[in-house]
C-alpha positions as CSV (number, residue, x, y, z in Angstrom):
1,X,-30.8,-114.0,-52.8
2,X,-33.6,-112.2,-51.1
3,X,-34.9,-114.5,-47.9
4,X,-38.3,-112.9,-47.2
5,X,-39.4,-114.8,-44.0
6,X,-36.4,-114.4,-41.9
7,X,-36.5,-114.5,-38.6
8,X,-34.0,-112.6,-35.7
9,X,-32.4,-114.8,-33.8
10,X,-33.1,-115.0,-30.6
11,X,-30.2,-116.1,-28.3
12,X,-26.2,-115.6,-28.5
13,X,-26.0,-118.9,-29.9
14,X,-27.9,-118.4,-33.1
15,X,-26.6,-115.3,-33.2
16,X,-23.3,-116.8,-34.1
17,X,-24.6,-119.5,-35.9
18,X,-25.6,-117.0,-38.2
19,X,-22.4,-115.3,-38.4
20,X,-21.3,-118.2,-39.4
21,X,-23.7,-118.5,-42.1
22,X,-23.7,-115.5,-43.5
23,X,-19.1,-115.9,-43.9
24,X,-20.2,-119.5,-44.9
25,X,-22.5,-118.2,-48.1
26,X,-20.2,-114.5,-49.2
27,X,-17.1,-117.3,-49.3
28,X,-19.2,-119.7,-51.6
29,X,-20.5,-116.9,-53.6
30,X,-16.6,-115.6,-54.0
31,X,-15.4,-119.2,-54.8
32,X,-18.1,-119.2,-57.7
33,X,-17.5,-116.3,-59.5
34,X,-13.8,-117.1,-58.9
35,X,-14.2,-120.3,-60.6
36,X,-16.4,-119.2,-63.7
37,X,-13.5,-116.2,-64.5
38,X,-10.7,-118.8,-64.5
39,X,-13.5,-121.0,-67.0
40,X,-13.6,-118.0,-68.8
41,X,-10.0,-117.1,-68.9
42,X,-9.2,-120.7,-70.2
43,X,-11.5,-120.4,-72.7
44,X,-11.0,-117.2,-74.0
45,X,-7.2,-118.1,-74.1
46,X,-7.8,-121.2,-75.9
47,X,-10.1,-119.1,-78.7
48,X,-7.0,-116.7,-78.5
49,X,-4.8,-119.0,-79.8
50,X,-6.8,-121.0,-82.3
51,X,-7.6,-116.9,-83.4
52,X,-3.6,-116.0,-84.1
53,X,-3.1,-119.4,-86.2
54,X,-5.8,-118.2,-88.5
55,X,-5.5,-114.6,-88.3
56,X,-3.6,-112.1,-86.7
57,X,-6.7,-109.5,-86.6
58,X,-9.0,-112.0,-85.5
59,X,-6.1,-112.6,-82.8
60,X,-6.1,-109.4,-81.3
61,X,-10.3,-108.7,-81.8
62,X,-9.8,-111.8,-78.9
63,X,-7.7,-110.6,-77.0
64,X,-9.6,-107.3,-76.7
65,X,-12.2,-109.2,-75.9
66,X,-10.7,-111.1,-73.0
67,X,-9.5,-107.7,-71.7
68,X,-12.7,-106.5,-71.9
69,X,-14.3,-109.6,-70.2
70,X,-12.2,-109.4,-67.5
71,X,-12.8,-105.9,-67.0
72,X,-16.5,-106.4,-66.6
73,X,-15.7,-109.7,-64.3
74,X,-13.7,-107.3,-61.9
75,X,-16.6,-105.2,-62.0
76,X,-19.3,-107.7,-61.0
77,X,-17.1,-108.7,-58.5
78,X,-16.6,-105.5,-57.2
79,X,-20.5,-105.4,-57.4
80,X,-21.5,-108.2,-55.7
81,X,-18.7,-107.6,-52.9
82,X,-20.5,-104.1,-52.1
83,X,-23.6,-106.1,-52.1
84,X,-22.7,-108.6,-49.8
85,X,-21.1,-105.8,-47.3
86,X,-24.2,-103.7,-47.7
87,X,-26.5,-106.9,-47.0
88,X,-24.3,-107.5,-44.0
89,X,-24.2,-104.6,-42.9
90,X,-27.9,-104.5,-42.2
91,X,-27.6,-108.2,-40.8
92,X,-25.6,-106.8,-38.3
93,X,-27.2,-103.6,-37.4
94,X,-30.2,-106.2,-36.7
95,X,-28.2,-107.9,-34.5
96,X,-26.7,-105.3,-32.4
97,X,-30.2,-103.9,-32.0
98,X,-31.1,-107.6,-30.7
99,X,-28.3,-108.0,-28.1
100,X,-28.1,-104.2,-26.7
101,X,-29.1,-103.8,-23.5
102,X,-31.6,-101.0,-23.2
103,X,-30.0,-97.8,-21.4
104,X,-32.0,-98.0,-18.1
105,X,-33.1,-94.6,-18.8
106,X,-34.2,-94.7,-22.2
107,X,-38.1,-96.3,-22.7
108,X,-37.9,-96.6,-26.2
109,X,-35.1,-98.8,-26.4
110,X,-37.7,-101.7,-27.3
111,X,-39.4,-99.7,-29.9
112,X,-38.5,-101.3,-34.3
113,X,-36.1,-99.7,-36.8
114,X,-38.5,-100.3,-39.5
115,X,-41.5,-100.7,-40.4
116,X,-39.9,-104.8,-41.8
117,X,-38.8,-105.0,-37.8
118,X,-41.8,-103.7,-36.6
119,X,-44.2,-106.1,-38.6
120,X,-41.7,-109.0,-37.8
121,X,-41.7,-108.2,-33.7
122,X,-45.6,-107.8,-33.6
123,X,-46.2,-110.7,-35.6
124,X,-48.3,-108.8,-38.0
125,X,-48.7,-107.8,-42.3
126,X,-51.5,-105.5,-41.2
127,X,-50.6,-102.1,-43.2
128,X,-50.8,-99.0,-40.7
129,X,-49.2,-96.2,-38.3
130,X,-46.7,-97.8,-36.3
131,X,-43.9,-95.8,-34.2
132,X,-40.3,-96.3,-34.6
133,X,-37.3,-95.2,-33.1
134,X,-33.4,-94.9,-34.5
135,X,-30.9,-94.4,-31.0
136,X,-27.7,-93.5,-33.2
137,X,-29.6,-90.0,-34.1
138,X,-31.1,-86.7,-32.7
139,X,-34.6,-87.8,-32.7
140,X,-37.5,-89.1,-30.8
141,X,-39.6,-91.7,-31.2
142,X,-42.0,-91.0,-34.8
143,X,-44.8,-92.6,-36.6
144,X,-44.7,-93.6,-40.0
145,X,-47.2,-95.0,-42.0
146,X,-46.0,-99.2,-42.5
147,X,-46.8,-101.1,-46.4
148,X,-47.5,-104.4,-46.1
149,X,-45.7,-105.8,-49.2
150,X,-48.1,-106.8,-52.5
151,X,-45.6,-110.0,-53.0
152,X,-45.4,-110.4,-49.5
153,X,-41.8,-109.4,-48.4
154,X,-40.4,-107.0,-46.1
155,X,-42.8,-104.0,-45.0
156,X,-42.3,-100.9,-46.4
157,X,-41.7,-97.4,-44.9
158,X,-44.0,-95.1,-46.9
159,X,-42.1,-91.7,-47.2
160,X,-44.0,-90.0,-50.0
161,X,-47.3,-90.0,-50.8
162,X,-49.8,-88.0,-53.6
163,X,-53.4,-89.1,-54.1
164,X,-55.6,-86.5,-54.1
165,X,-54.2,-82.9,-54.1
166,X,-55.7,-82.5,-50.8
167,X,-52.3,-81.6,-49.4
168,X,-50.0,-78.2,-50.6
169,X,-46.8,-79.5,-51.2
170,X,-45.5,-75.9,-52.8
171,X,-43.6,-75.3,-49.2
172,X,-40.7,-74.1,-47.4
173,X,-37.6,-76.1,-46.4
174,X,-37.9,-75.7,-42.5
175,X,-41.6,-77.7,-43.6
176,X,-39.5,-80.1,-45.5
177,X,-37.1,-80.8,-43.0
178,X,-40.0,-81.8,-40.3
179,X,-42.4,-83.1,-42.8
180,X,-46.1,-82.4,-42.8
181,X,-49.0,-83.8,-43.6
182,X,-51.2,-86.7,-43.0
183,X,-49.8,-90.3,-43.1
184,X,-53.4,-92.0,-44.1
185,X,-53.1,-89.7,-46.9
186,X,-50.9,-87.3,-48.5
187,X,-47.5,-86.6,-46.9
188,X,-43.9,-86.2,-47.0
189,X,-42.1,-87.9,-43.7
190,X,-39.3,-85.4,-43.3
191,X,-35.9,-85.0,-44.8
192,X,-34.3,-85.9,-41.2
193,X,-36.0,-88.8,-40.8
194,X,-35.8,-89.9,-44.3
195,X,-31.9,-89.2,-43.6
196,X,-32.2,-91.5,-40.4
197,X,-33.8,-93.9,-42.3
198,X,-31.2,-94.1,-44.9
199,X,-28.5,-94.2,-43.0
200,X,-29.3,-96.9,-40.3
201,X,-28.8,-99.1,-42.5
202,X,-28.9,-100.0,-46.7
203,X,-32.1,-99.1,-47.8
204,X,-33.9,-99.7,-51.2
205,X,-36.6,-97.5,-52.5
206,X,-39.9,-98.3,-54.7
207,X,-41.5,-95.7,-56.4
208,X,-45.4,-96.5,-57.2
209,X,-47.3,-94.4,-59.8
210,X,-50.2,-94.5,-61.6
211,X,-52.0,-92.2,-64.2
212,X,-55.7,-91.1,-64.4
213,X,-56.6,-94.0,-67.1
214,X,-56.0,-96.0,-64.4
215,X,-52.8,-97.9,-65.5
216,X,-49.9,-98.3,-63.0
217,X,-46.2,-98.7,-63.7
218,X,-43.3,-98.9,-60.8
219,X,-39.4,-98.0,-60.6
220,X,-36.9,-99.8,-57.8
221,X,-33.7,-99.2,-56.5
222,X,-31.1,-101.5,-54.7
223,X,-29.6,-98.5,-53.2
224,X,-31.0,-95.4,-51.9
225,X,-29.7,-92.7,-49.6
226,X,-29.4,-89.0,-48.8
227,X,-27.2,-87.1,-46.9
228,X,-28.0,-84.5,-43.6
229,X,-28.4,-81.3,-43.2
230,X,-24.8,-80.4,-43.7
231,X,-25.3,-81.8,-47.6
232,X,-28.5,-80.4,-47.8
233,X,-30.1,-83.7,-47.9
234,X,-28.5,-84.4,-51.7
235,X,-29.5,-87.8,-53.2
236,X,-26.3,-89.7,-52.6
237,X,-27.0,-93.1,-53.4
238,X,-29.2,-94.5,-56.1
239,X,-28.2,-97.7,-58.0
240,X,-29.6,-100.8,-58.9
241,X,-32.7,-99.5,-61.3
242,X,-35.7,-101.7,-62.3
243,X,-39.0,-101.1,-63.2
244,X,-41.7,-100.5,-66.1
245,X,-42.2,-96.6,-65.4
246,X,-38.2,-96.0,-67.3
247,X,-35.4,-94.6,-64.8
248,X,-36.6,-90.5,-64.0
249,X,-34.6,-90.2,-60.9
250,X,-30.9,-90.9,-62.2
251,X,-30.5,-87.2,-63.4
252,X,-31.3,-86.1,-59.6
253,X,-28.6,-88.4,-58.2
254,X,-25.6,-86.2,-56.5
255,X,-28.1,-83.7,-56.5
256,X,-29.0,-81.3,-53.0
257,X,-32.6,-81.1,-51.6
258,X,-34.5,-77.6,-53.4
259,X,-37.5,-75.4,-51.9
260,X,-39.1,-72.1,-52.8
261,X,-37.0,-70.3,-50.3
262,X,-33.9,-72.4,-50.5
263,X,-32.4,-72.8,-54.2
264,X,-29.5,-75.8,-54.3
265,X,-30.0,-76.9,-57.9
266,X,-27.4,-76.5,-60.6
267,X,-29.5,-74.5,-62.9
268,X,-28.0,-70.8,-62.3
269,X,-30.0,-68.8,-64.6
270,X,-33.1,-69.5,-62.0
271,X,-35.0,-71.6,-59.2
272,X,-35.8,-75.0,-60.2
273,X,-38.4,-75.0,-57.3
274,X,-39.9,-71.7,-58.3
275,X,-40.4,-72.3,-61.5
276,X,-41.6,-75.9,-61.6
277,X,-43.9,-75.1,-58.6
278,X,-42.4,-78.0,-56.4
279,X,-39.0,-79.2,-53.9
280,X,-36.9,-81.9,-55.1
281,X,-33.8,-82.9,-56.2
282,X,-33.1,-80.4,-58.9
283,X,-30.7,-80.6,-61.3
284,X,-30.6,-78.5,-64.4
285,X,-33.6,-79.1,-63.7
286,X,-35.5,-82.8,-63.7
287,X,-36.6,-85.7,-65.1
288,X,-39.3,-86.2,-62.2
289,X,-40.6,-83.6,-60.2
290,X,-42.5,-86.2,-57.8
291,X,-43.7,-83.2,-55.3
292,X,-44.7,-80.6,-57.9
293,X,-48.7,-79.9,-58.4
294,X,-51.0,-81.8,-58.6
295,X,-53.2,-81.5,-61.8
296,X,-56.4,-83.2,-62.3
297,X,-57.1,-85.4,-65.5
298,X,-52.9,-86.1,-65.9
299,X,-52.7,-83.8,-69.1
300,X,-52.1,-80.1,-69.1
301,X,-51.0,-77.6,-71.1
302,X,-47.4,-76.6,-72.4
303,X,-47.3,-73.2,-70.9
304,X,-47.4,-75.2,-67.9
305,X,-44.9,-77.7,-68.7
306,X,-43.1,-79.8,-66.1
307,X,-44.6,-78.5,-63.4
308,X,-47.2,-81.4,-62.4
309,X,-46.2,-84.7,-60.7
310,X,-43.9,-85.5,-63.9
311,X,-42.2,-89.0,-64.9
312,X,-40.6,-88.3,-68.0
313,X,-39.4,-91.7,-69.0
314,X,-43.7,-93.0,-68.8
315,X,-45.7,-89.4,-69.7
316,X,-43.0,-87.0,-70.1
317,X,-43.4,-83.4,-69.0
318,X,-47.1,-82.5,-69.6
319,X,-49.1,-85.3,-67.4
320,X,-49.4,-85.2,-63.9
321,X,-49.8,-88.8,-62.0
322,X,-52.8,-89.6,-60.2
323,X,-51.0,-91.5,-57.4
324,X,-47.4,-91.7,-56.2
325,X,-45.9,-93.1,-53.2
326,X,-42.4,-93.3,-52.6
327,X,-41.5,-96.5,-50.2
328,X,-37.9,-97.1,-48.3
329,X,-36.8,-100.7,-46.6
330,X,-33.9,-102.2,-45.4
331,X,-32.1,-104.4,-48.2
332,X,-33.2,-108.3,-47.9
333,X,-30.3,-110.4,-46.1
334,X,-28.7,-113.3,-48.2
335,X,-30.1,-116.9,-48.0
């Protein structure tokens, strides 16, 4: 379902034409899954009855089943009807952006969303700085470091990165908020402009990692988002899991945004952030801990446990990653 060459439109007319596409494909894809539940029902009913003439318990083992089938088809539906409103929603944020006319006052009205908008309007897969800007919030124009995709989708905004310990992540939440560091190298963009980011439109996320013996594993997300200041930046989305690197992030979701000087984790006996030298999402406390320290040669000691760049599904809590990056993009639209 993911179209990865897809082009704005340029004029009203395809504009609408595309509208039109886009109601065209969600009411074929509803029509579908429609038709393959009532195949289903018919068949299930049919086993349902040959079931009863042979056995009353086999009879009712099928018609659990068929409850419990069409539980999970309402489900999927659900699923794929949240998927299709997510997809169009960033279909028409796109849009808008196309057709607005530029506030006569503003100069940045021109500048990309994202870093997929940026390398589609300078006709470019050339990984870099590039500077965007998001109108609907409270801030100005900001670089971000653009990820030219390895299969050769969308760009990626790079929002996280650890490679060399040359930058102290062990920091305060006012450093947090703003973000710091270099975007060549080792940074963290900012919890308002991740926010931003997040909530322009659907976003997915990729998280890259790779240990010292060289071997690199990866964990995606269809859905990713946090909330403002107000929440304290929890993780409120996160859905959709796949990857080889094992799902460390799902025990953060719901989860508010933790820093030496700012404790929001559940744990009440202490400090998450303290005590695992980091700021994260902290539960009771994690599963990852993806801007704790960062440890040379991946292993380390257990008096030290959990305090490194941890991903306890792949090392567990006494190896520190070489690398990370965490990446953000706007969901693909439907084709």
């Amino acid at each position: 379902m993911e179209v990865f060459d897809y082009k704005l439109p340029s004029t009203l007319d395809e504009i609408m034409e595309e509208q039109k596409s886009l109601k065209t494909e969600i009411d074929l894809l509803e029509n579908k899954v429609e038709q393959q539940s009532r195949d289903i029902y018919v068949d299930l009913g049919k086993a349902n009855g040959e079931h009863f003439v042979r056995d009353s318990a086999l009879s009712q083992k099928a018609e659990d089943d068929r409850l419990h089938m069409r539980s999970e088809l309402t489900q999927n539906m659900n699923d794929i009807k949240s998927e299709i409103l997510n997809t169009l929603k960033t279909q028409l944020n796109r849009m808008d952006r196309k057709i607005r006319k530029p506030h006569a006052n503003d100069p940045n009205a021109d500048l990309p969303a994202s870093c997929a908008e940026a390398f589609d309007m300078y006709g470019t897969t050339e990984s870099g700085i590039y500077k965007l800007y998001l109108p609907d919030f409270e801030l100005p124009p900001f670089e971000v470091y653009c990820l030219a995709d390895p299969n050769g989708g969308p760009a990626w905004t790079l929002v996280q990165r650890r490679m060399d310990g040359s930058e102290d992540f062990y920091r305060e939440w006012d450093d947090y908020v703003a973000g710091f560091g270099d975007q060549q190298g080792e940074f963290f963009i900012g919890l308002d402009k991740l926010y931003a980011l997040t909530n322009d439109q659907p976003n997915e996320l990729w998280i890259q990692l790779e240990d010292f013996e060289g071997e690199k594993r990866f964990a995606k997300y269809t859905d990713f988002a946090i909330g403002d200041l107000d929440e304290n930046y929890a993780l409120k989305k996160l859905d959709g899991f796949t990857g080889d690197a094992g799902d460390s992030l799902v025990e953060q979701k719901g989860c508010q945004f933790s820093t030496l000087d700012r404790d929001n984790d559940n744990d009440e006996s202490k400090s998450c952030a303290i005590t695992y030298n980091g700021a994260w999402w902290y539960n009771r406390c994690h599963d990852s801990n993806l801007n704790g320290l960062y440890i040379e040669g991946g292993e380390y000691d257990y008096s030290d446990e959990a305090q490194g760049i941890d991903w306890y599904s792949w090392h567990g809590h006494q190896y520190s990653m070489k690398y990370v990056h965490m990446a953000i993009r706007p969901k693909a639209v439907l084709g």
